[in-house]
C-alpha positions as CSV (number, residue, x, y, z in Angstrom):
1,X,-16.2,39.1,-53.8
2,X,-19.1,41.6,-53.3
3,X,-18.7,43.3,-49.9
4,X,-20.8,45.6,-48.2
5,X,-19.2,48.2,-45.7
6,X,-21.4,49.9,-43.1
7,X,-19.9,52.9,-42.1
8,X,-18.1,55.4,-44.0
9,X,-15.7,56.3,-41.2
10,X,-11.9,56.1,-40.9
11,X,-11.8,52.4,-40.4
12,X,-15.1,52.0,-43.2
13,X,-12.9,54.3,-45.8
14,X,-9.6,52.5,-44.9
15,X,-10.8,48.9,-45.3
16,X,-12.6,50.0,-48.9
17,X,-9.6,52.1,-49.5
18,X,-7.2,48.6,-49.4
19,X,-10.7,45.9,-50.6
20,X,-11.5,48.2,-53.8
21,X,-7.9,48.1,-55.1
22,X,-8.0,43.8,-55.0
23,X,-10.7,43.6,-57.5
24,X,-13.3,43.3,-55.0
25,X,-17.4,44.6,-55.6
26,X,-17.4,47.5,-53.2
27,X,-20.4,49.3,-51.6
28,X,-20.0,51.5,-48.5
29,X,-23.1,53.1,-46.5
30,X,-23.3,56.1,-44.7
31,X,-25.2,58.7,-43.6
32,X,-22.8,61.3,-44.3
33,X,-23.3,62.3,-47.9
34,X,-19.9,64.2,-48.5
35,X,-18.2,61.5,-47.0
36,X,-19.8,59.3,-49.3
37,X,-19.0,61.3,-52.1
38,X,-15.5,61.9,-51.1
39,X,-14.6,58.3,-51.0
40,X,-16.2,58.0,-54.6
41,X,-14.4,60.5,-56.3
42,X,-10.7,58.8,-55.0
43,X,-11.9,54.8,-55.2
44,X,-13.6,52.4,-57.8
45,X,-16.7,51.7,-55.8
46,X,-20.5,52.1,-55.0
47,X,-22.2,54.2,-52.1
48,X,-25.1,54.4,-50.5
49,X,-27.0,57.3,-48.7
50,X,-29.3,56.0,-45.7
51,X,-29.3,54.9,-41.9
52,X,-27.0,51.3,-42.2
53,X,-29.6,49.2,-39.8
54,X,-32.6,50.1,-41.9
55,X,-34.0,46.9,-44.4
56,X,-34.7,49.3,-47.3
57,X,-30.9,50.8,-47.1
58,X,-29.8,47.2,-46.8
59,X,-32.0,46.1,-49.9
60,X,-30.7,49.4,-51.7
61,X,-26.7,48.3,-51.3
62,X,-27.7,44.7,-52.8
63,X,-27.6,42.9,-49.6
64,X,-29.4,39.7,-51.3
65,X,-26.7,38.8,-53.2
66,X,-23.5,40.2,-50.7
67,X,-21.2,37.5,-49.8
68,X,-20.5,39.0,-46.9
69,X,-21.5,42.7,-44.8
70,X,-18.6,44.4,-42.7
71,X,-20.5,46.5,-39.8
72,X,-17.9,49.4,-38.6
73,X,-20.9,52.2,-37.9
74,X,-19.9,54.0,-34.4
75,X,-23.2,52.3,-32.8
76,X,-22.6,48.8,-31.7
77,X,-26.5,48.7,-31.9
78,X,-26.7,49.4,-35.5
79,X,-24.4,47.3,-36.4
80,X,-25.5,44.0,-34.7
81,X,-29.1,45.1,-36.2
82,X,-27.5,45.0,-39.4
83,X,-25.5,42.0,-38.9
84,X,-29.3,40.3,-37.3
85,X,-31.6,41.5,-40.7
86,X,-29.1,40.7,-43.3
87,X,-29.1,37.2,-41.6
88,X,-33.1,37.1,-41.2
89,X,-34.0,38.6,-44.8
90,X,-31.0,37.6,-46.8
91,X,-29.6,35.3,-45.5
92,X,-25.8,36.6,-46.2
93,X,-22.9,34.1,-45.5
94,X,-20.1,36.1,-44.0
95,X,-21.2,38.6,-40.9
96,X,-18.7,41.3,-39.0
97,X,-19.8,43.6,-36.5
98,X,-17.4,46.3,-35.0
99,X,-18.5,46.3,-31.3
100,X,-17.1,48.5,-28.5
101,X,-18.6,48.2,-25.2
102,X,-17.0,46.2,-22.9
103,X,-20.8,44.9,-21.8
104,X,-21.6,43.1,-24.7
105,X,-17.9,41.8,-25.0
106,X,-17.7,40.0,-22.0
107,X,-20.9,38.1,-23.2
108,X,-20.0,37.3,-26.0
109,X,-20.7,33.6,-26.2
110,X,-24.0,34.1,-25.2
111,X,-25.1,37.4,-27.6
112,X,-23.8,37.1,-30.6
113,X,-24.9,33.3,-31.6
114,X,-26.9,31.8,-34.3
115,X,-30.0,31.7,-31.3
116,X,-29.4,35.7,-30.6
117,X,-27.8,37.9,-32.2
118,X,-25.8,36.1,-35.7
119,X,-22.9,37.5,-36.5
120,X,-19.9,35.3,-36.8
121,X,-17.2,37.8,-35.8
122,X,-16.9,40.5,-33.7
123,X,-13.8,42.7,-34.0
124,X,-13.3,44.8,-30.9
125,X,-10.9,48.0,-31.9
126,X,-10.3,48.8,-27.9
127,X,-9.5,45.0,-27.1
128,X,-6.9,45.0,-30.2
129,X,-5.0,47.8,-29.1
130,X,-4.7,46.9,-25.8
131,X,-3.5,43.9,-26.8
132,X,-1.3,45.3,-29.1
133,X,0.4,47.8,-26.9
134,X,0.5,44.5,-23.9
135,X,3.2,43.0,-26.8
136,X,5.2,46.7,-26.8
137,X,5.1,47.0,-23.7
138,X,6.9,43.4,-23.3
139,X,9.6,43.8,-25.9
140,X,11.1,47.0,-25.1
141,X,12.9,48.4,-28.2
142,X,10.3,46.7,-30.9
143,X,8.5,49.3,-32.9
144,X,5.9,46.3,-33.8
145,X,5.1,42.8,-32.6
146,X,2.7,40.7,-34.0
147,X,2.0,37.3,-33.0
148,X,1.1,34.0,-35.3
149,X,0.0,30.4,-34.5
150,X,-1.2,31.3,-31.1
151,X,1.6,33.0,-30.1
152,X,4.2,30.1,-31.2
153,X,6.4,32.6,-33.3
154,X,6.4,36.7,-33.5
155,X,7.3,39.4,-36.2
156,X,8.7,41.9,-34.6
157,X,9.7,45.4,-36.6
158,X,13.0,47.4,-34.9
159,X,15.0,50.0,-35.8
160,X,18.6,49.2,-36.8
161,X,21.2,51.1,-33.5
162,X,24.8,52.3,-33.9
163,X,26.3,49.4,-31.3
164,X,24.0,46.1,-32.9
165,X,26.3,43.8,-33.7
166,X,24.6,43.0,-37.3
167,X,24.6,47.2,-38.1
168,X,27.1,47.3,-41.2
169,X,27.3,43.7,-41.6
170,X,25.0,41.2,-43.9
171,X,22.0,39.3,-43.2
172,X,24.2,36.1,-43.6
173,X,26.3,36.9,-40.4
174,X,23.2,36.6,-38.1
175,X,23.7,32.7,-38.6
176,X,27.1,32.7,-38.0
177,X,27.0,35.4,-34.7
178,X,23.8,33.4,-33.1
179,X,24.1,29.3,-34.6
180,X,22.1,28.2,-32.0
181,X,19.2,30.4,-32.7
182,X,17.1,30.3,-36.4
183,X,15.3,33.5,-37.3
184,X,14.4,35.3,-40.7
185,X,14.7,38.9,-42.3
186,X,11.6,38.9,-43.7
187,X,11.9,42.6,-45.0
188,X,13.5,46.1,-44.5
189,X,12.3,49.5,-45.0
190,X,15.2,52.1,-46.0
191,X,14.6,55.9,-45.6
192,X,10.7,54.8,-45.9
193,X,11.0,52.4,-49.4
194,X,11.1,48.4,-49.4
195,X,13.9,46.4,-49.5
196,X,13.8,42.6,-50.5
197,X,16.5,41.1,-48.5
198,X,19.0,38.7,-49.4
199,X,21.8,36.8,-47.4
200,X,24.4,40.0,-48.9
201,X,22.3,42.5,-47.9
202,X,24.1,44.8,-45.3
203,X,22.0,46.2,-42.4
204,X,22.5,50.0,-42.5
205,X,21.9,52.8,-39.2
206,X,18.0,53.0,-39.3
207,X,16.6,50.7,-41.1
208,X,13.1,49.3,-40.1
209,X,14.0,45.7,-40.0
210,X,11.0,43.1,-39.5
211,X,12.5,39.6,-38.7
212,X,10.4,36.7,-37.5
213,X,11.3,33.8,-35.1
214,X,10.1,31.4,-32.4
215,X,8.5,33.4,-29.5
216,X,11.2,32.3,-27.3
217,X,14.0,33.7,-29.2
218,X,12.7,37.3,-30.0
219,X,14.9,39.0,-27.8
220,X,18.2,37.4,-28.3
221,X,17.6,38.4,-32.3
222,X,16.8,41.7,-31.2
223,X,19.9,42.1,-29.3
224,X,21.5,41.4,-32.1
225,X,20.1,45.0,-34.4
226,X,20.2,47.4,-31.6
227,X,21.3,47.7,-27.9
228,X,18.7,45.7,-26.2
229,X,16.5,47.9,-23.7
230,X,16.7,47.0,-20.4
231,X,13.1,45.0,-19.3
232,X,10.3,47.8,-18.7
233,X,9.0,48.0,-15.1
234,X,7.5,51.3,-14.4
235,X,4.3,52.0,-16.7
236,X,2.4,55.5,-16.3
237,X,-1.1,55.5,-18.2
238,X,-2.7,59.0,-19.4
239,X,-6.3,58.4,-19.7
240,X,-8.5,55.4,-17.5
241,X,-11.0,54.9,-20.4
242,X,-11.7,51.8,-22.1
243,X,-8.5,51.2,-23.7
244,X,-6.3,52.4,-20.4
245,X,-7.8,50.4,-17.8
246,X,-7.9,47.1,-19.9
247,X,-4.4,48.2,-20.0
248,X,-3.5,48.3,-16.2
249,X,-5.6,45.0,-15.6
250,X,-3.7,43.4,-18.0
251,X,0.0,44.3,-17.0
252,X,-0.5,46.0,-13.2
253,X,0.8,42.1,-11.7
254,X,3.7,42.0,-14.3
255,X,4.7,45.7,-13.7
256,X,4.5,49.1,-11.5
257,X,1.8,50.6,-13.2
258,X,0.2,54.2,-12.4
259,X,-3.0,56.1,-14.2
260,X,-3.8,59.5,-14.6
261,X,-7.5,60.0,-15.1
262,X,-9.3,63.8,-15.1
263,X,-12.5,62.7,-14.4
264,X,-13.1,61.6,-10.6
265,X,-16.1,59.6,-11.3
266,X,-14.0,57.6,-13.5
267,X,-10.8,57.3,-10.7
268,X,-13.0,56.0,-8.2
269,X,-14.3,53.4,-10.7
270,X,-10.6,52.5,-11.9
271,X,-9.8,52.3,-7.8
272,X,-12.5,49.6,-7.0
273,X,-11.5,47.8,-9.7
274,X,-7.7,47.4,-10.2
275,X,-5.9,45.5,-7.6
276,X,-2.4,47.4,-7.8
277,X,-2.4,50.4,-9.8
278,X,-2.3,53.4,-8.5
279,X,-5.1,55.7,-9.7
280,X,-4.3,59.8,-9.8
281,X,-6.7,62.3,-10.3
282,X,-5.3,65.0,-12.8
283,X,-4.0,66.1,-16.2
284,X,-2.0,64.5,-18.5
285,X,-0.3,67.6,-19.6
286,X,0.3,69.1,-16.2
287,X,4.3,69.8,-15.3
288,X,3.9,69.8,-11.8
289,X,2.1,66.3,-11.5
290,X,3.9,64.5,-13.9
291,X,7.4,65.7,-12.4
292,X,5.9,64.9,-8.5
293,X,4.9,61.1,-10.3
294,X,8.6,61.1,-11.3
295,X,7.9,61.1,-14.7
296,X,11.8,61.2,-15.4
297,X,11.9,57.2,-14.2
298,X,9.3,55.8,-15.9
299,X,9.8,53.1,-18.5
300,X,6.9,53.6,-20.9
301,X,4.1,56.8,-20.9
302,X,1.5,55.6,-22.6
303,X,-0.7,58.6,-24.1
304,X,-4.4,56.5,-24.1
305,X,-7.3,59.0,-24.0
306,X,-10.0,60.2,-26.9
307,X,-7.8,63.1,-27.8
308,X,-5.6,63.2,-30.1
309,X,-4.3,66.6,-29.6
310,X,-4.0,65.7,-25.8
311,X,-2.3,62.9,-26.1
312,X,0.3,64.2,-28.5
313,X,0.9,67.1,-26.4
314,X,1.5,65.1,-23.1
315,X,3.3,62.6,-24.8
316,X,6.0,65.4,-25.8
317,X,6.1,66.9,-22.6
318,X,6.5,63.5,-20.9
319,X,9.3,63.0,-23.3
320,X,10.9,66.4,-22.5
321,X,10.6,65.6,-18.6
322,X,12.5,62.5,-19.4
323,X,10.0,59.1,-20.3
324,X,12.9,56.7,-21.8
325,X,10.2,55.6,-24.5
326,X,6.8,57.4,-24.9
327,X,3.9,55.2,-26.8
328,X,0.7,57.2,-28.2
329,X,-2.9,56.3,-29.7
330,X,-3.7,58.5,-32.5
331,X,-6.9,58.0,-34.3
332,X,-6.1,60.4,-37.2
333,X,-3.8,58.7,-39.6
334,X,-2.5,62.1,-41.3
335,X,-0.8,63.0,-37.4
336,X,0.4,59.7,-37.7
337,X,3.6,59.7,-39.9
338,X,4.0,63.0,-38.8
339,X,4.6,62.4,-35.6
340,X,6.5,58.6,-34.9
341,X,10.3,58.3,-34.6
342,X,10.6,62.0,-33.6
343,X,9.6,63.1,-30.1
344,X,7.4,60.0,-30.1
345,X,8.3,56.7,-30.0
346,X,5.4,54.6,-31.1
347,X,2.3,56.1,-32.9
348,X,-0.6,53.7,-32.2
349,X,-3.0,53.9,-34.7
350,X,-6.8,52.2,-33.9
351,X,-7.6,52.1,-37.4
352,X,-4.7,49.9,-39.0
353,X,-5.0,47.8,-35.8
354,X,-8.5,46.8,-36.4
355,X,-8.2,46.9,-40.5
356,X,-5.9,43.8,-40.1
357,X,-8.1,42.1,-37.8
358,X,-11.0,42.5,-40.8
359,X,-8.8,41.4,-43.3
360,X,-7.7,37.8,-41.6
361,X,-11.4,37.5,-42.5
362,X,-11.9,39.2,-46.1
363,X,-9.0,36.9,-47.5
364,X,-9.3,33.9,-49.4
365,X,-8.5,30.8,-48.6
366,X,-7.5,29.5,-45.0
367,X,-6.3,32.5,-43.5
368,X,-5.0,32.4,-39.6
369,X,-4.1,36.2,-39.4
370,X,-3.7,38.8,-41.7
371,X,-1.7,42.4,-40.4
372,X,-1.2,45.6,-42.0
373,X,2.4,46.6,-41.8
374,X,3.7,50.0,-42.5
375,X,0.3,52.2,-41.8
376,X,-0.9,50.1,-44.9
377,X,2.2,50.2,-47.4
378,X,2.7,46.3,-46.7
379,X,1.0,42.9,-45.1
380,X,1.7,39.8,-43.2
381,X,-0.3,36.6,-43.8
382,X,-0.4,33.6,-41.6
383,X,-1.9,30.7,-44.5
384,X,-2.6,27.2,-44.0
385,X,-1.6,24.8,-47.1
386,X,-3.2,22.1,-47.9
387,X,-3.7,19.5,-50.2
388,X,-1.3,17.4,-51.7
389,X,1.8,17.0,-54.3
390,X,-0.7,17.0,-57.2
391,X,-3.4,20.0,-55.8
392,X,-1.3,22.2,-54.4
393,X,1.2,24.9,-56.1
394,X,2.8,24.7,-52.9
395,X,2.6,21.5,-50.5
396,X,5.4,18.7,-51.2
397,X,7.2,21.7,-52.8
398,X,10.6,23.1,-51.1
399,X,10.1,26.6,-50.6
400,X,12.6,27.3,-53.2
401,X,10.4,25.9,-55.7
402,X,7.9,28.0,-55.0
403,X,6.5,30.6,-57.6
404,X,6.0,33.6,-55.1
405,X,4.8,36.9,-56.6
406,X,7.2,39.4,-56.9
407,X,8.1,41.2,-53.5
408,X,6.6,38.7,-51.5
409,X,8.5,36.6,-48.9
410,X,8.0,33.7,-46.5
411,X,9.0,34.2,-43.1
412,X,8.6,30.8,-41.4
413,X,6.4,27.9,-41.7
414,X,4.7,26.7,-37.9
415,X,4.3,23.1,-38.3
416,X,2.3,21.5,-35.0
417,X,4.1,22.8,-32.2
418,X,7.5,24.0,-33.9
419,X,8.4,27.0,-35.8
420,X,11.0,26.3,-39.1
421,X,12.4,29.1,-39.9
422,X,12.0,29.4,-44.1
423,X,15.2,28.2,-45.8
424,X,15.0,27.2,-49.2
425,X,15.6,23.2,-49.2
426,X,12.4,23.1,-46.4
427,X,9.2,21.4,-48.0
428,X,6.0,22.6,-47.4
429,X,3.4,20.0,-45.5
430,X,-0.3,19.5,-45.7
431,X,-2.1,21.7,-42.5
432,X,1.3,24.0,-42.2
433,X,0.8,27.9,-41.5
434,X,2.9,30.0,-43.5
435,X,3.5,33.6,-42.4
436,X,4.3,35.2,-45.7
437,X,5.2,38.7,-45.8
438,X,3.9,41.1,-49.1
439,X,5.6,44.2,-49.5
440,X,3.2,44.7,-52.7
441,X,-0.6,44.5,-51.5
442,X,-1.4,44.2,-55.2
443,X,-0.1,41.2,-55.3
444,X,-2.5,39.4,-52.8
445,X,-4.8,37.7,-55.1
446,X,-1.7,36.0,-57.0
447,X,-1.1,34.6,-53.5
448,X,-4.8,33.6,-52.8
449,X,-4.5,32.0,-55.9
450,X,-1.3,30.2,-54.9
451,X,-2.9,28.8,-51.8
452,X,-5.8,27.4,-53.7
453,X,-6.6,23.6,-53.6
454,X,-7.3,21.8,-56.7
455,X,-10.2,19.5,-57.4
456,X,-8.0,16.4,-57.5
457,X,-7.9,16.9,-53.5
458,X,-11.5,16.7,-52.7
């Protein structure tokens, strides 16, 4: 596929960094010459120097033949210009715009439409994570939660507790401890490396355990790895920007919720328009305000500003002053692995966030979702079969039968309204959505190429 990627930023370099490795025709365009050349010198692809809205930068990158154009410039108006001239002059099948202000979000329907503005998907970075940290926030313990077949079944990633009743035993005794309740290990990361589990692998102190299930019954299998947190109801939020106060609109009738804003323009703004959170005027990092908030009985701190550096700072101090789980957005992936499972509890990271919502569409076949797991290492898939017994590799095929790449595994298959959890004798329907989990990204064209129909089907 030849993709063209406006913007040479950290979610432009990411997204060429996991497309160029897949065998895809690469160009990125930015303004930023070292950038540019830094990204050519560590990937197989091509750059181009020029302002990403203008025709003649577009016409230099090949735009006539592009199958599709990815705009993740930090100007929502470049990129919809973009998006609206390689429509107008080249007609290019596939469209994404990055956009970030709340003002053109909430029209949406009306903007961004083959009679405006044509671009057939907007990804917005500040609506993701807010929705991401929303699931966090309402499965205490879980270190990831990601939802498939509108919200019908979960992955959920935890870390393995001294006291969980499967810590030390196999994977086969979750069966026998919950019968009433069907889930799937889909994988395991030990001291940071994949692990392929089987019904005689034994859960050890720390793993990172991703197991999938029906909505309903994520908490009852996460009981069963770890001592199951008590339900979250105090909420303090540093930083009332974009990302903060979608936040507290979100959760502020569902929990206590506070926000700390610096700027008082901005407080009285967050006080006209939340109903009940309380806005306070101050900083983050201050002692005296967090401990007169009662910092020591709050559920989650949420660290949600611009600043990296700020936000890590307060988070630890939050911690120190006694948080019981402290979650943090961190734009720079190097602080990232640096900084989760010590003082912090959750790194949030914008970047991968919004990278999986780009690749549900950068896949082939009928994709439903697509996630990156692991800050990149790994990948979910949500793919709808079809065909038949005679186009398919995979409908009318128990999933035993199934020739999966190598480190690849599927979770469960959502059929309609119900969620099968994937044992081996279960046969694969026309229309079902398989959440498949890849532990090797280089295998995802061997499962494109799985899912693809034959011409005995049309």
């Amino acid at each position: 596929m030849k993709i063209i990627i406006l913007g040479a930023g950290q979610v432009g370099g990411t997204l060429a960094e996991n497309l160029a490795s897949e065998a895809n025709d690469i160009t990125i365009v930015d303004s930023n010459a070292e950038r540019l050349r830094e990204l050519q010198d560590r990937l197989d692809i091509s750059t181009i120097e020029g302002m990403a809205s203008y025709p003649s930068t577009l016409e230099r990158a090949g735009a006539e033949d592009a199958d599709m154009l990815i705009a993740v410039t930090s100007s929502d108006e470049v990129n919809m210009v973009a998006c609206q001239l390689a429509q107008t002059m080249y007609n290019t099948p596939t469209k994404i715009a990055r956009v970030r202000s709340h003002d053109y979000i909430k029209h949406a329907k009306k903007i961004f439409c083959k009679n405006a503005l044509p671009i057939d998907v907007i990804i917005s970075p500040e609506q993701l994570v807010t929705q991401s940290v929303k699931r966090l926030i309402e499965r205490p313990g879980a270190l990831q939660v990601l939802d498939f077949a509108d919200g019908k079944a979960q992955l959920v990633a935890v870390k393995a507790y001294h006291g969980g009743p499967l810590v030390g035993n196999q994977i086969s005794f979750l069966k026998q401890h919950m019968p009433n309740v069907d889930t799937r290990v889909a994988a395991i990361f030990r001291k940071g490396s994949p692990i392929t589990p089987q019904g005689d692998t034994i859960i050890e102190v720390d793993d990172e355990v991703f197991f999938i299930a029906a909505t309903e019954d994520i908490l009852q299998v996460m009981g069963e790895l770890r001592r199951l947190d008590n339900p979250y109801k105090r909420i303090l939020i540093a930083g009332g920007g974009n990302i903060g106060a979608r936040l507290a609109a979100m959760i502020e009738d569902k929990f206590q919720v506070k926000i700390i804003e610096r700027y008082m323009d901005r407080c009285n703004i967050l006080a006209n328009t939340l109903s009940n959170t309380i806005v306070l005027h101050g900083n983050a990092s201050d002692k005296e305000l967090l401990l007169e908030e009662n910092i020591e009985d709050t559920d989650v701190f949420c660290a949600l500003t611009n600043d990296d550096e700020a936000n890590i700072m307060a988070s630890m101090l939050a911690k120190k002053l006694g948080a019981k789980t402290v979650m943090t957005l961190i734009n720079n992936p190097a602080y990232v692995d640096l900084v989760q499972g010590g003082v912090i509890d959750i790194a949030i990271s914008p970047q991968q966030t919004t990278i999986g919502a780009l690749l549900t569409h950068v896949r082939k076949g009928d994709v439903a979702a697509a996630h990156s797991l692991r800050r990149g290492a790994a990948e979910v898939l949500e793919v709808v079969a079809h065909g038949d017994e005679r186009s398919s590799k995979v409908v009318g095929r128990a999933l035993r039968d199934i020739d999966l790449p190598e480190g690849t595994t599927i979770g469960a298959i959502v059929r309609d309204d119900k969620v099968l959890i994937a044992h081996d004798h279960v046969v694969a329907q026309n229309n079902d959505h398989l959440i498949l989990f890849l532990v090797d990204k280089n295998k995802i064209n061997e499962v494109e190429k799985l899912f693809q129909v034959g011409l005995a089907f049309f």
